[in-house]
C-alpha positions in Angstrom: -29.7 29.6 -74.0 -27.8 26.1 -73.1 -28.7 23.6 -75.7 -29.8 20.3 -73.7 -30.4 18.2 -76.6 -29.6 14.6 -76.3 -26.8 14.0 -78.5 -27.7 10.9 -81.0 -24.9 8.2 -79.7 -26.4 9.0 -76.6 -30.4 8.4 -77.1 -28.9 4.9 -78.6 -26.9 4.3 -76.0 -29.8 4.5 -73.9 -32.0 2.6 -75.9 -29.5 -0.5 -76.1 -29.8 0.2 -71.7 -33.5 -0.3 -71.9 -33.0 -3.9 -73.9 -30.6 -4.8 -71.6 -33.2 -3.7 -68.4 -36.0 -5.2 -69.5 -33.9 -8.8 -70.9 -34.4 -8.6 -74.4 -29.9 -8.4 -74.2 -29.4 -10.8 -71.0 -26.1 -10.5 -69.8 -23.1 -12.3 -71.4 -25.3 -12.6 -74.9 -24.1 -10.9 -77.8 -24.8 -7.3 -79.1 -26.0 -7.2 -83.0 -23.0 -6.2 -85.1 -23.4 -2.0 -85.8 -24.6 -2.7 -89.6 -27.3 -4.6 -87.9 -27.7 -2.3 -85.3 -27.6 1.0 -87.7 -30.3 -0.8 -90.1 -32.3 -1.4 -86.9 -32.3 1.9 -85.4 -32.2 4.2 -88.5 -28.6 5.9 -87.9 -25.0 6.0 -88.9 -22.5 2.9 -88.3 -20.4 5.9 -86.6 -23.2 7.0 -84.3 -23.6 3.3 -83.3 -19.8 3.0 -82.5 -19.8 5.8 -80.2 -22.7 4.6 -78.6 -21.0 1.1 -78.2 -18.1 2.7 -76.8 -19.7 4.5 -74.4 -21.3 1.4 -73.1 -18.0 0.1 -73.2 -16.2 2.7 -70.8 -19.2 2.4 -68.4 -18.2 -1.6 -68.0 -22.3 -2.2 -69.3 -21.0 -4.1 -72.5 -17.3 -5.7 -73.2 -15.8 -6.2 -76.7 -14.1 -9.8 -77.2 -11.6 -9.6 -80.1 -12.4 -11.2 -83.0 -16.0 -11.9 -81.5 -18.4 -8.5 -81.0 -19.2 -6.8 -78.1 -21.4 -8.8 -75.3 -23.5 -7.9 -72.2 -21.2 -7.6 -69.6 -21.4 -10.1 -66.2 -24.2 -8.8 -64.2 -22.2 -10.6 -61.1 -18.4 -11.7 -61.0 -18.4 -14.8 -62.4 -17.1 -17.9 -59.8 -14.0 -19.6 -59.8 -15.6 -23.3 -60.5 -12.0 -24.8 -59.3 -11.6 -22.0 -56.1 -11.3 -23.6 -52.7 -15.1 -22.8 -51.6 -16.4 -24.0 -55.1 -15.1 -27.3 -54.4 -16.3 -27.2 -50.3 -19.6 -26.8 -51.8 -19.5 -29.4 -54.0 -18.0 -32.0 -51.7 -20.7 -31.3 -49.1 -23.8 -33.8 -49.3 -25.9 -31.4 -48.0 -25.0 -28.9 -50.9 -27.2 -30.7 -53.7 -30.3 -30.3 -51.1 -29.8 -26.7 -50.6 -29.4 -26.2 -54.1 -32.8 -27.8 -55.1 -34.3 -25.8 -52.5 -32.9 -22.7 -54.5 -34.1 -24.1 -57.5 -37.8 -24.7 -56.7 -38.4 -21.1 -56.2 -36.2 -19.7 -58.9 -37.3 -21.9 -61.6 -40.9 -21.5 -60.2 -40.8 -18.1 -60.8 -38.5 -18.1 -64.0 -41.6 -20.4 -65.6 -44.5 -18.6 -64.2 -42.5 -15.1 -66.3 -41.5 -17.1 -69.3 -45.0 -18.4 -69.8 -45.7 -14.5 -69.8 -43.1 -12.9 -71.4 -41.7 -15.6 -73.8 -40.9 -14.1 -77.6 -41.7 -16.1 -80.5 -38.2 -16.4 -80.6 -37.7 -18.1 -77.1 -40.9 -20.2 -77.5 -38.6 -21.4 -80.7 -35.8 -21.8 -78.7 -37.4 -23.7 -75.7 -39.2 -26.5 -78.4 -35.8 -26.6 -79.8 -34.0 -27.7 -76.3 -37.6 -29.6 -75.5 -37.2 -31.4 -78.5 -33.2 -32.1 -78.3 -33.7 -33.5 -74.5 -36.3 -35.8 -75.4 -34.8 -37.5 -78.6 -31.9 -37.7 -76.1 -30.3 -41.1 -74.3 -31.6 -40.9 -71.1 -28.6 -41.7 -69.2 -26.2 -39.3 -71.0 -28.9 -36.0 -71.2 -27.5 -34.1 -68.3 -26.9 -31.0 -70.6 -29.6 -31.1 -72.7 -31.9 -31.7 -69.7 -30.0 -28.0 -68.3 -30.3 -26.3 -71.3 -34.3 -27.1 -71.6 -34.8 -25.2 -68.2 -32.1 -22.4 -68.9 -33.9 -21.7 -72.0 -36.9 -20.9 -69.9 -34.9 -18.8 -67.7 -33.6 -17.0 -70.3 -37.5 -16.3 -71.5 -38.2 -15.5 -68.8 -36.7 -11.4 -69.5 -35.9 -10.9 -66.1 -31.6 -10.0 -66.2 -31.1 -10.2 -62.2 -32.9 -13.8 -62.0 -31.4 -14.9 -65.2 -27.8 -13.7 -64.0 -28.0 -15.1 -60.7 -29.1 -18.9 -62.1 -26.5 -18.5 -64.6 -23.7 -17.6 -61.6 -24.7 -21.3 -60.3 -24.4 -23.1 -63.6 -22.0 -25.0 -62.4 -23.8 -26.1 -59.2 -26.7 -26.4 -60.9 -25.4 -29.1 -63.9 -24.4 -31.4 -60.9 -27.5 -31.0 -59.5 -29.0 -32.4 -62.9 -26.2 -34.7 -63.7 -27.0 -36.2 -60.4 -30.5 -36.3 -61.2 -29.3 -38.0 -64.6 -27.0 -40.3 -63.2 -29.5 -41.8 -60.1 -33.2 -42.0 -61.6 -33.2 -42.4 -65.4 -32.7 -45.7 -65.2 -35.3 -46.0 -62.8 -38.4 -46.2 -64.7 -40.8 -44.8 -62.2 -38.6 -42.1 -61.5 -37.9 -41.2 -65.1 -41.6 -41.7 -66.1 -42.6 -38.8 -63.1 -39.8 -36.5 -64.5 -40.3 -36.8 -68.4 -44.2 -35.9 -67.2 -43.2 -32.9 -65.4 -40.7 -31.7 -68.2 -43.9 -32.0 -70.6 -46.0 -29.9 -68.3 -43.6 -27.2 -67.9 -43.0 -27.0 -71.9 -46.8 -27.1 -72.4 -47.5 -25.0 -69.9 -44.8 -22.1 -70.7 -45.8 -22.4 -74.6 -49.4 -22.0 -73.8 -48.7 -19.0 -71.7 -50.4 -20.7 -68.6 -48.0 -18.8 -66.2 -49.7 -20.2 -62.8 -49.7 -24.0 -63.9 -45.6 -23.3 -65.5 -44.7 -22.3 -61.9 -46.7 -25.4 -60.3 -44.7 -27.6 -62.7 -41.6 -26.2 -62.7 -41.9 -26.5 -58.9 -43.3 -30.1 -58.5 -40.7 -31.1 -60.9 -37.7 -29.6 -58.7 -39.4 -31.1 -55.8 -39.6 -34.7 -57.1 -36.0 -34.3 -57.8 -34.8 -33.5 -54.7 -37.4 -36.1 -52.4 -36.7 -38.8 -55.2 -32.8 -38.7 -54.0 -33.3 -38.0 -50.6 -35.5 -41.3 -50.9 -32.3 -43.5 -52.5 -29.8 -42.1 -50.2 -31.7 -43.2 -47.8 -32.5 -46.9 -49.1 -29.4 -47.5 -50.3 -26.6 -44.8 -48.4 -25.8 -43.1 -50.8 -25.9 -41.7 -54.4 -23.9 -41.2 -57.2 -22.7 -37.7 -57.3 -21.4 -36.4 -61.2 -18.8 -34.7 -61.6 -19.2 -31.4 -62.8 -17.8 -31.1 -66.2 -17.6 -27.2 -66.7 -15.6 -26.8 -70.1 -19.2 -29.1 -71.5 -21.5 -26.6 -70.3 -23.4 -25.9 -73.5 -23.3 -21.9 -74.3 
């Protein structure tokens, strides 16, 4: 009789596929070293090799030298300087489709991260809460991003998580724009640092419906509150997008 057992490197191999399905190993983050991985797991360092390079060959994880292995791009990642990039962010209608992006992404990356969040995450999202809002104003583009990517990334779902992190680049402008045209604007900035408190409350306290409401209004308010300027006063100032300062 044909033996069908599952050879060992292969049930972990397959395990390691389930973390990285279900977002506990989004893609790009890095895979736990194989003593970490063999303590975890209850096998040999060699059985968590071959698993690794399994993965490997199948393009699922990539090893950096001198750095581990890491979840491999979900998508190919964009060329920030390529020709279209750049048409995109020289349009001024560009910023307005983008927020239009972000209202129902980052609605629905809130409403999930309010479910799903780890103790972990809910560490990591006080952390970025707490780092934005000691912050200057005026020069918190980043920290203001990596507040609401940390709730993405809580919010275990690889395909939305990949696809916001695809835009990063597009999406720091839109914030740095945000940044750079109401925070000095006191009712402006007094609206947004409300909604950013709602959305951290509400993910932390696991109230997915009002985390998607706020995430939403916030992305809204945004997006009307520039419209509004450009308007008034014909035009806006529109950052530069600094990609080599995109916090990792």
């Amino acid at each position: 009789m044909e033996n069908k057992s599952v050879p060992i490197s292969r049930a972990v191999a397959h395990r390691l596929e389930q973390l990285i399905l279900d977002g506990t190993l989004a893609p790009e983050q890095m895979i736990p070293s194989e003593r970490q991985l063999a303590a975890r797991l209850g096998v040999s360092r060699a059985v968590i090799r071959e698993a690794l390079r399994e993965l490997q060959g199948r393009g699922i994880i990539e090893t950096r030298h001198g750095k581990g292995s890491f979840v491999s791009h979900m998508l190919p990642e964009p060329e920030t300087d390529g020709p279209l990039m750049q048409l995109f962010i020289g349009h001024s209608r560009t910023l307005y489709d983008l927020f239009e992006v972000r209202e129902e992404l980052e609605g629905k990356a809130a409403y999930l991260a309010a479910e799903r969040a780890t103790e972990k995450d809910q560490y990591l999202i006080t952390k970025a809460f707490n780092e934005m809002e000691m912050a200057d104003p005026l020069t918190n583009a980043e920290l203001d991003h990596a507040f609401h990517r940390a709730i993405v990334n809580a919010s275990h779902n690889p395909v939305l998580i990949h696809v916001l992190n695809s835009l990063k680049d597009l999406m720091l402008h839109s914030v740095q724009a945000s940044v750079a045209n109401l925070s000095h604007r006191e009712a402006f900035k007094r609206q947004i640092d409300k909604h950013h408190r709602q959305i951290y409350h509400s993910v932390i306290s696991r109230q997915a419906k009002w985390a998607k409401k706020a995430a939403m209004a916030h992305v809204v308010h945004v997006s009307n509150s520039l419209r509004q300027i450009e308007e008034q006063e014909h035009g806006i100032i529109r950052a530069a997008i600094e990609p080599h300062h995109y916090p990792q």
